[in-house]
C-alpha positions as CSV (number, residue, x, y, z in Angstrom):
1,X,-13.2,122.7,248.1
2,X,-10.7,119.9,248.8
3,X,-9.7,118.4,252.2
4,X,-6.7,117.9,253.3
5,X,-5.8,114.6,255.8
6,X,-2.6,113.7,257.7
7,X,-2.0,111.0,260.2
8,X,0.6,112.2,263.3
9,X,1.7,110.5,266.5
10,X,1.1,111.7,269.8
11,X,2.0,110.1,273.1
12,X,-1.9,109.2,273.1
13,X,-1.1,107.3,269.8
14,X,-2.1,108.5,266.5
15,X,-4.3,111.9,265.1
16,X,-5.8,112.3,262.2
17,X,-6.1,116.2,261.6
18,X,-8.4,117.6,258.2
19,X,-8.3,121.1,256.6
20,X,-9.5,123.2,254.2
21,X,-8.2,126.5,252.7
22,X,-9.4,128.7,255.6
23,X,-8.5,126.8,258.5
24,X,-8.9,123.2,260.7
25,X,-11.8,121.8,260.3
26,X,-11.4,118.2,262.3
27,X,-9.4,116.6,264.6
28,X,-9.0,112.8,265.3
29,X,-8.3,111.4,268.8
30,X,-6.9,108.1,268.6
31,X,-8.9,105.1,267.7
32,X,-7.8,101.8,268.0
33,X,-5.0,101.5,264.8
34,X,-4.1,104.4,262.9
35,X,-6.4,102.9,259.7
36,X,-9.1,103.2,262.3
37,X,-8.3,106.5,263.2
38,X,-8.1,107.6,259.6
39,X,-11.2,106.0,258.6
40,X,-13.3,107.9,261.0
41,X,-11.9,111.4,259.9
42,X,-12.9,109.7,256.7
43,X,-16.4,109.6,257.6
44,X,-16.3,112.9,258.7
45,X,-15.2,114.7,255.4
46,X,-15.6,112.3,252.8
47,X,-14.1,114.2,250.1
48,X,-10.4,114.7,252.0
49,X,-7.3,113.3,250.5
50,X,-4.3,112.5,252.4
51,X,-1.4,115.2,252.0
52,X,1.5,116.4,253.1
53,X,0.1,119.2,255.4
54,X,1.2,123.1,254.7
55,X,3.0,124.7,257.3
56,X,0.2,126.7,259.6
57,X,-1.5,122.8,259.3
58,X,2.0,121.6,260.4
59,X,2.3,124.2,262.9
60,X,-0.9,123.3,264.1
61,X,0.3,119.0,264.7
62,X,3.1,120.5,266.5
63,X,1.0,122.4,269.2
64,X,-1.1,119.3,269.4
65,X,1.5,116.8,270.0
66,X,3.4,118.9,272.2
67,X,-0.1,119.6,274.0
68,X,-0.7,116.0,274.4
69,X,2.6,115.3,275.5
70,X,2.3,117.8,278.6
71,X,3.6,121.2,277.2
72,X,0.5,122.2,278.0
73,X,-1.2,124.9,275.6
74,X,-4.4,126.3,275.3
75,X,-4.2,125.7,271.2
76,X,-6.4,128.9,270.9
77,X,-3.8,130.1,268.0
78,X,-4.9,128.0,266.2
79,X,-7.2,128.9,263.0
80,X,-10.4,126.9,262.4
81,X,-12.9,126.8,259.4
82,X,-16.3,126.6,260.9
83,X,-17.9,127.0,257.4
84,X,-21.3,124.8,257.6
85,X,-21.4,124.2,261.3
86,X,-24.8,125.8,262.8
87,X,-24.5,128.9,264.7
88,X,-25.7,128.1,268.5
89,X,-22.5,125.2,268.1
90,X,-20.1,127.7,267.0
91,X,-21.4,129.9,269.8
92,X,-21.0,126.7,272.0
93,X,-17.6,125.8,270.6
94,X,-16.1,129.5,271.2
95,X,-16.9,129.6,275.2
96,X,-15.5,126.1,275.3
97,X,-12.2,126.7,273.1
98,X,-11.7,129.8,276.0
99,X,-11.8,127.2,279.1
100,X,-8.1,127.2,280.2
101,X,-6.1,123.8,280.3
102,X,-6.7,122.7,284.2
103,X,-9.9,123.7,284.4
104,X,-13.8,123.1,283.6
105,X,-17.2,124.4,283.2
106,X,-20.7,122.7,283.3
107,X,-23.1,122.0,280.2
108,X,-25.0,124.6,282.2
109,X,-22.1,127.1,282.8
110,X,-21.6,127.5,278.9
111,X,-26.0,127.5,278.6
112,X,-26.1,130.5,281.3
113,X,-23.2,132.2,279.6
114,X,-25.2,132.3,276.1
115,X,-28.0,133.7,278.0
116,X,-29.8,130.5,277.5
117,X,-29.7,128.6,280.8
118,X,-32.2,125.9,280.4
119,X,-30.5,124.7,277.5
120,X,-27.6,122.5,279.4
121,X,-28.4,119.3,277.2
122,X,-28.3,121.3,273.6
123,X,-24.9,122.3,275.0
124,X,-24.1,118.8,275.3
125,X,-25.4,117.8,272.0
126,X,-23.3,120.0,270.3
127,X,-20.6,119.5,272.3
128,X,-21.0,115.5,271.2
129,X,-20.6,116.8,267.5
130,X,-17.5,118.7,268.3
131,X,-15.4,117.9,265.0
132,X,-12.4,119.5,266.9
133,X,-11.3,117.9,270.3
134,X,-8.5,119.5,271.9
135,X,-8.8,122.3,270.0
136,X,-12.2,122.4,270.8
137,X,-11.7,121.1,274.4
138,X,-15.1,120.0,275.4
139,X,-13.1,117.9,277.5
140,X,-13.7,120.5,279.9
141,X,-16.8,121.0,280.2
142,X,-18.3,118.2,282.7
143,X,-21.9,117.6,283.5
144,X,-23.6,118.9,286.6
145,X,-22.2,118.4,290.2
146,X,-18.5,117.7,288.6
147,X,-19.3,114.5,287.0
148,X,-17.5,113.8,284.1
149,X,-20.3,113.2,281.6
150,X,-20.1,112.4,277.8
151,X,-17.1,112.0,275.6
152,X,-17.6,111.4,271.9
153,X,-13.9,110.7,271.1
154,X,-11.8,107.4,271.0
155,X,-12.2,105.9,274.3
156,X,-15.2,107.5,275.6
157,X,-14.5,108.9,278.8
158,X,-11.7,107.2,280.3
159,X,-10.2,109.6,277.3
160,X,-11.8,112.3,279.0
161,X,-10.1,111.5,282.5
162,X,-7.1,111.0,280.8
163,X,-7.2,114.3,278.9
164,X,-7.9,116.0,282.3
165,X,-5.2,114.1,284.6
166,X,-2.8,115.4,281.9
167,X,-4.4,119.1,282.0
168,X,-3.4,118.6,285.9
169,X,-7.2,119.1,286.2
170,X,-8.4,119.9,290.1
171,X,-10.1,116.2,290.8
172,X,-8.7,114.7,288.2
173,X,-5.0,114.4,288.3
174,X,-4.4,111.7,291.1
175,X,-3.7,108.4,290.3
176,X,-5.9,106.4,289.7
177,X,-5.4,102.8,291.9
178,X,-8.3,100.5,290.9
């Protein structure tokens, strides 16, 4: 099954987003150049060609950029293809998509609420393979004690902060001075 690729701009910079058939199936924070960006969606799904998206894949760039502008949404409308991704990080990924915009859970918030609550670093793990940020926003989900933890993404975790700030996150949406 083909993949689909497009580039948009955000006011982060530019996304890459991928799709298939039945849905999403990545998302690309930016990197640093839109080639950059491309390339690691790229690496992801190797077999994706770039296209002019369809309309729900359109629809979908729209809620993104308008999320990452500040019209804050929770992107859960979205539809997602999850074909080949193991089942505890689908299980993962569908607590994290329901985390509202503004606020967080722990790695072992999500482990208690799958009835596995020593498993706080396999949440992480998957969360670190997360082919969907934003739309997946493991952004939200911060390690023990309210620190902010790992952040796969372009950036690392100063995109992480950044994400949050915008969210109007409790802790996280001051200025930062130094």
């Amino acid at each position: 099954m083909t993949t689909g690729i497009a580039l948009f701009d955000t006011a982060l910079g530019t996304c890459a987003i991928a799709w298939r058939a039945a849905g999403i199936v990545g998302v690309q924070l930016p990197e640093g150049s839109p080639e950059s960006t491309r390339q690691r969606l790229e690496h992801c799904f190797p077999d994706a060609v770039e296209h002019q998206p369809p309309a729900p894949v359109q629809q979908a760039i729209d809620g993104i950029r308008e999320h990452l502008g500040g019209a804050l949404d929770d992107l859960r409308w979205i539809d997602l293809d999850f074909e080949g991704v193991p089942e505890f990080d689908c299980n993962v990924y569908d607590i994290t998509r329901a985390i509202d915009p503004g606020t967080t859970l722990t790695y072992g918030d999500i482990a208690a609420e799958l009835g596995k609550p020593g498993a706080a670093q396999a949440v992480g793990q998957a969360l670190g393979r997360n082919p969907l940020p934003v739309v997946i926003p493991c952004h939200r989900v911060l390690a023990a004690g309210g620190q902010v933890g790992g952040f796969s993404a372009g950036g690392g975790t100063l995109t992480k902060r950044e994400l949050l700030a915008l969210e109007h996150t409790p802790g996280f949406d001051d200025p930062v001075l130094f």
